[in-house]
N, C-alpha and C positions, 0 to 999 in steps of 0.2 A: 180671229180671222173673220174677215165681213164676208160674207157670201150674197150671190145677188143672180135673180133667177131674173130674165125678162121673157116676157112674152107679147103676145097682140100681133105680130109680123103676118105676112102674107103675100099673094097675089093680088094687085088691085089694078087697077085702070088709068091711066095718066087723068089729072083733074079729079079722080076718088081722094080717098081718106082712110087713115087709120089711127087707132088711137093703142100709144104701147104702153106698157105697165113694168114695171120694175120693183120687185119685192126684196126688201134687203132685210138682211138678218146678221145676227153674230155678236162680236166686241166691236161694236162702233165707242170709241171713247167720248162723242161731244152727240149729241143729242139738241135741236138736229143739225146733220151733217152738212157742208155744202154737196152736191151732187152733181152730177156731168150725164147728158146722152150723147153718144160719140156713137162714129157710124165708120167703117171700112167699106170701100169700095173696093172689086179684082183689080189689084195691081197698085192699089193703091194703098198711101199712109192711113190710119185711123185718124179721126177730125173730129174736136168739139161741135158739139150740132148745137145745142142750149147748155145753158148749167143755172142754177139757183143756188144763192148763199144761202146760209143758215138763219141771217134773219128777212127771207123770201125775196131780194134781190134779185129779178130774173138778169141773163144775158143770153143774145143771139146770136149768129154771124150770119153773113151779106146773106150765104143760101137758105137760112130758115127763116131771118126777121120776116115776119108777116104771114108766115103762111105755117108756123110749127109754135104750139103752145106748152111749158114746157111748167109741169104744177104739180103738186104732191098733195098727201094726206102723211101728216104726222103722226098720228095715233096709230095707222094702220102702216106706218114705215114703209108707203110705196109710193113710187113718183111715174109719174105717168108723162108722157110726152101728146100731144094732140098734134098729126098733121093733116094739114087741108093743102085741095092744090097742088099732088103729089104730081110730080114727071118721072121720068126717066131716069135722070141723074142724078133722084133721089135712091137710087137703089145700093140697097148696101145690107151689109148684117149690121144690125145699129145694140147697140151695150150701154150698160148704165156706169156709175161709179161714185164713190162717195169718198170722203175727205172729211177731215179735221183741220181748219184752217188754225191759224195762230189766233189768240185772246186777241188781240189788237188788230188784225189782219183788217186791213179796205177792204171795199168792195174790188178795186182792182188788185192788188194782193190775191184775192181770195180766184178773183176771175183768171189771173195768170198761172195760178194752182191749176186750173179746171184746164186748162189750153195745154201745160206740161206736160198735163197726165202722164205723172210717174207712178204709176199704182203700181201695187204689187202683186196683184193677179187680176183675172178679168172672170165675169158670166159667160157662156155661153152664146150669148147674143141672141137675136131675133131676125130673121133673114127676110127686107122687105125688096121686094120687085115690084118693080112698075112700070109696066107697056103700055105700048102705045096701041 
């Protein structure tokens, strides 16, 4: 079982910054994993925010390209997400997740994985707010 503790969350300012951390651990079987930060909003579904394949392939969507950096350290099996830029509607408890894509898997393959998230359990999360 992967376990996966996030942290960095907070209070900040619309137009601030936060930068989140994601520590995994456990039976990961591929080494390394593709990964996912996904974020909940009240009342709403969970949503891929960034993901990275395994061989460092970043992806975005509409509300983070440009303004959320989404990068790891392998050695130390943690992936960290960097926002800049943050509003309002960035506010959410945001989670990590990791995957074993298939040997032959695309990068779109691999990205449609990270968008499904069918995981089998989740962290915690990290509860970020941001006012105005």
């Amino acid at each position: 079982q992967v376990e996966l503790v996030e942290s960095g969350g907070g209070l900040v300012q619309a137009g601030g910054s936060l930068r989140l951390s994601c520590a995994v651990s456990g039976d990961i079987r591929c080494v390394p994993p593709a990964m996912g930060w996904y974020r909940q909003a009240p009342g709403k579904e969970r949503e891929l925010v960034a993901g990275i394949t395994p061989g460092g392939t970043t992806k975005y969507t509409t509300s983070s390209k440009g303004r959320f950096t989404i990068s790891r350290h392998i050695g130390k099996n943690t992936l960290y997400l960097q926002m800049n830029s943050l509003g309002p509607a960035d506010t959410a408890v945001y989670y990590c997740n990791a995957l074993c894509p298939p040997d032959s898997a695309t990068y779109y393959v691999t990205s449609k994985l990270l968008e499904e998230a069918k995981f089998d359990s989740w962290g915690q999360g990290t509860q970020v707010t941001v006012f105005s």
